[in-house]
N, C-alpha and C positions, 0 to 999 in steps of 0.2 A: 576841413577837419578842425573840431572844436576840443577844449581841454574835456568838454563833458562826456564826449562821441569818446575821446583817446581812453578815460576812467573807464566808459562803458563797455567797451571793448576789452580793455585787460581783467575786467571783472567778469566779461563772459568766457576770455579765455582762461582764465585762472580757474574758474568753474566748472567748464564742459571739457577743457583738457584731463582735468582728474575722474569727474563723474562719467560715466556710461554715457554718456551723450551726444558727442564729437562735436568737438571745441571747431573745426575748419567748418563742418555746417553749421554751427550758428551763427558764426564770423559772416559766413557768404547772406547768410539773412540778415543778421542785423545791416551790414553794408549796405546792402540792397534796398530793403526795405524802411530803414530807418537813417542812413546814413546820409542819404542823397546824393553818394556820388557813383565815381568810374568802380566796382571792384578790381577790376583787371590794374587798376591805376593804384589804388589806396590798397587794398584788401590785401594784396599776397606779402606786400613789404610788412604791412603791421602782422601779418600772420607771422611772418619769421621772428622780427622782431620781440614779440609779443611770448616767445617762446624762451626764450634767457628770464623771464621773471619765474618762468614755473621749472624751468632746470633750478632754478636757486632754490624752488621749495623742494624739491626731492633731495636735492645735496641737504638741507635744514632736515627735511622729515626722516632720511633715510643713512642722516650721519653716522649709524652706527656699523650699517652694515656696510657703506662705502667704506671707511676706513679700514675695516678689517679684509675688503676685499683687495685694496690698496698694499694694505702687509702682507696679505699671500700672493699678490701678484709676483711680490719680490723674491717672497721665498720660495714660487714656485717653479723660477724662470734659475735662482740660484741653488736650486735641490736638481737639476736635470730634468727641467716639466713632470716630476713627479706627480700624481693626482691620489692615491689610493690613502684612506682615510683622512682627505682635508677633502671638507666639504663646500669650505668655500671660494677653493681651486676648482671643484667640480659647478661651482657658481659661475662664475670667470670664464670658463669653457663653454658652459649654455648661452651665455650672453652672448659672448662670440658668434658663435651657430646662431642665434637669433638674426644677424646681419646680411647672412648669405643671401636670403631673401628681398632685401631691397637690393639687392642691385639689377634684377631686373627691371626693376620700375624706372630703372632711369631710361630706359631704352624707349620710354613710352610716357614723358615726361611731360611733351609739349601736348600732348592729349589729353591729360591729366588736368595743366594747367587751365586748360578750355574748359570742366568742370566746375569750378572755383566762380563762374559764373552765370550757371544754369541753378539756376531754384527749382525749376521741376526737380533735375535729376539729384538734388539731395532732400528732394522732401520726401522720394522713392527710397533712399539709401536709408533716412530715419527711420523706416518700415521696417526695414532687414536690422537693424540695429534693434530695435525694439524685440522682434522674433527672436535673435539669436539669443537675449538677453532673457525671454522667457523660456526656453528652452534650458539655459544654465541654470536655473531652478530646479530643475530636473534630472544634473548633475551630481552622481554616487560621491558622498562625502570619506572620499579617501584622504589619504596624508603622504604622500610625495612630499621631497625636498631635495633640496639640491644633493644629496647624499645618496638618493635613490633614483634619483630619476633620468631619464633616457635621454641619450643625444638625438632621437626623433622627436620626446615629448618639446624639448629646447627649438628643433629645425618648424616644428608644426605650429606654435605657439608666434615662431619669427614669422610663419608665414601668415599669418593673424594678421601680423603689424603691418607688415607689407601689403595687406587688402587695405586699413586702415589707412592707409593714404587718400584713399578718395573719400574728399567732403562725404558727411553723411552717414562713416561710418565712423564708429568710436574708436579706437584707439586704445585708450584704457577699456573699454567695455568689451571686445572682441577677442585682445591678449587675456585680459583676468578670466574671461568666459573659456579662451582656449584652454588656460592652464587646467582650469577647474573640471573641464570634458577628460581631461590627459589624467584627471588624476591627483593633481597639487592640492594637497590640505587650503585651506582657505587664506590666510596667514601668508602662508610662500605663496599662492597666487598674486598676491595684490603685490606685496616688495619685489619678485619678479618681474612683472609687468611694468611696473615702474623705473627699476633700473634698468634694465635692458633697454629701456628708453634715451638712456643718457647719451649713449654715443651716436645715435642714428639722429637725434635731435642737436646734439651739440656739431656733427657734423655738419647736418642740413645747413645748421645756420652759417659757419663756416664759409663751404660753397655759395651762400647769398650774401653775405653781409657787403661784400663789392656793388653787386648791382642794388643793392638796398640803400648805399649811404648815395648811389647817386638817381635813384630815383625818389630820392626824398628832396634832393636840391631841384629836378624837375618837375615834382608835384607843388611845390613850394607850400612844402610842411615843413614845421618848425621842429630840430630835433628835442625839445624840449619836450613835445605831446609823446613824442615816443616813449623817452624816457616815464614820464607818467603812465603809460599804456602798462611797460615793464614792470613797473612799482605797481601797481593792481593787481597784475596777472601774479602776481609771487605771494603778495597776502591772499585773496580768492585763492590762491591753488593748495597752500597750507591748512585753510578750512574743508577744502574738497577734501585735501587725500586725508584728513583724521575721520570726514565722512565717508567716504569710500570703503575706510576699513571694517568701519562700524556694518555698515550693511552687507560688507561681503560676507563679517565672520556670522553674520545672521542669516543668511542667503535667500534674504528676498530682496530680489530686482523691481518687483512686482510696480513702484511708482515712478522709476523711471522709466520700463516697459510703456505705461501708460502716455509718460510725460512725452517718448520721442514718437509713438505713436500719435498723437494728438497734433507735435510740432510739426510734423511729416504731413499731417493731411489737411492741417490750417494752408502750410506751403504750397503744396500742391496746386490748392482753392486759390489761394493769392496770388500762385502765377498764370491761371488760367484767368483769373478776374481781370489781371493786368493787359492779358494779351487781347480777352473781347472789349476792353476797352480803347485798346491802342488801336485794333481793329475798327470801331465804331466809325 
């Protein structure tokens, strides 16, 4: 791992974290394909890692509504969980429900992890990513917000995220798509998807950060690339989500449709290339 590979990586996750893209398939390609080493060894540490530089851009981009969500938590645990006309109590409670849904996935975890190494099968998931993406296009421009909307539209939007675990598929792209199928104005789609984000990712990292600090003394990477990986990922991801916003409240997907389509079937061809060659 070089300081240039560590930049390059926080800039693709700062990037594809926010954008429609899915920031773990292109990690698992740049590694693979540009990185020259193990993924299984390098790729999953800097992925967790690599994820505190873009929680700090949503805390930065989305400081307005944290904080206020922050004040009603208090006031709403000190009113008797009251919810009726605070709508950002009833924000607080979809996030919640948003979480229900990963915790299946832990049950299926070491399966999962085995993905993070197959480029076939995320140059296939860029596919579906790309389709679901074109298809929100095609999404009735309602206006839902946390003041209106359903504890299923919150449960189906978690189950989004919780698909969005496997390389390949976007994360932000599938949530912001889900909300905008359910009905969310464009606006509450995107801050939605983003915050709900916070606690399943500031978890994740949590749970990794033990096996991370020491398989970083057995890969004998210097924690210093990290640290740079983290500082990329957090500027890249402050330009994504002001991008993000800008084309959701316009609703065409239309070039990134194109972009993970195109990334999906270049992969595909380069993992097939790779194998008649190793074959040869």
């Amino acid at each position: 791992m070089t300081a240039k590979l560590a930049v390059l990586l926080g800039i693709v996750q700062g990037l594809t974290e926010f954008l429609p893209v899915s920031s773990s398939g292109h990690l698992v390609l740049v590694q693979t394909f540009l990185g020259g080493s193990n993924p299984e060894a390098d790729y999953m540490l800097f992925d967790v890692l690599l994820h505190f530089g873009t929680l700090v851009s949503v805390f930065i981009a989305f400081w307005g509504d944290i904080r206020e969500l922050i004040i009603e938590f208090f006031g709403w645990v000190s009113s008797g969980f009251k919810l009726e006309g605070h709508a950002y109590r009833r924000f607080i409670v979809m996030v919640l429900i948003t979480i229900v849904p990963m915790f299946p996935v832990l049950l299926v975890k070491d399966q999962l992890d085995a993905l993070f190494s197959n480029t076939m099968f995320v140059g296939c998931a860029l596919l579906v990513t790309a389709v679901v993406l074109l298809l929100s296009e095609r999404a009735p421009r309602l206006h839902k917000d946390a003041a209106n909307a359903s504890w299923l539209d919150a449960l189906l939007v978690g189950c989004a995220q919780a698909v969005a675990v496997v390389p390949g598929i976007s994360r932000s792209g599938s949530t912001i798509c889900a909300g905008l199928f359910r009905g969310f104005s464009r606006d509450f789609a995107v801050r939605f998807a983003f915050i709900m984000s916070l606690p399943v990712v500031f978890g994740a990292n949590l749970l990794e950060v033990g096996d991370a600090l020491a398989q970083a003394e057995s890969t004998g990477i210097p924690l210093h690339l990290y640290a740079i990986g983290i500082f990329a990922s957090m500027v890249s991801g402050l330009l994504a989500i002001r991008l993000i916003r800008l084309v959701t409240n316009k609703g065409h997907f239309r070039p990134f449709v194109i972009y993970c389509g195109l990334v999906g079937v270049l992969s595909i061809v380069a993992t097939l290339a790779q194998s008649l060659a190793a074959g040869a």
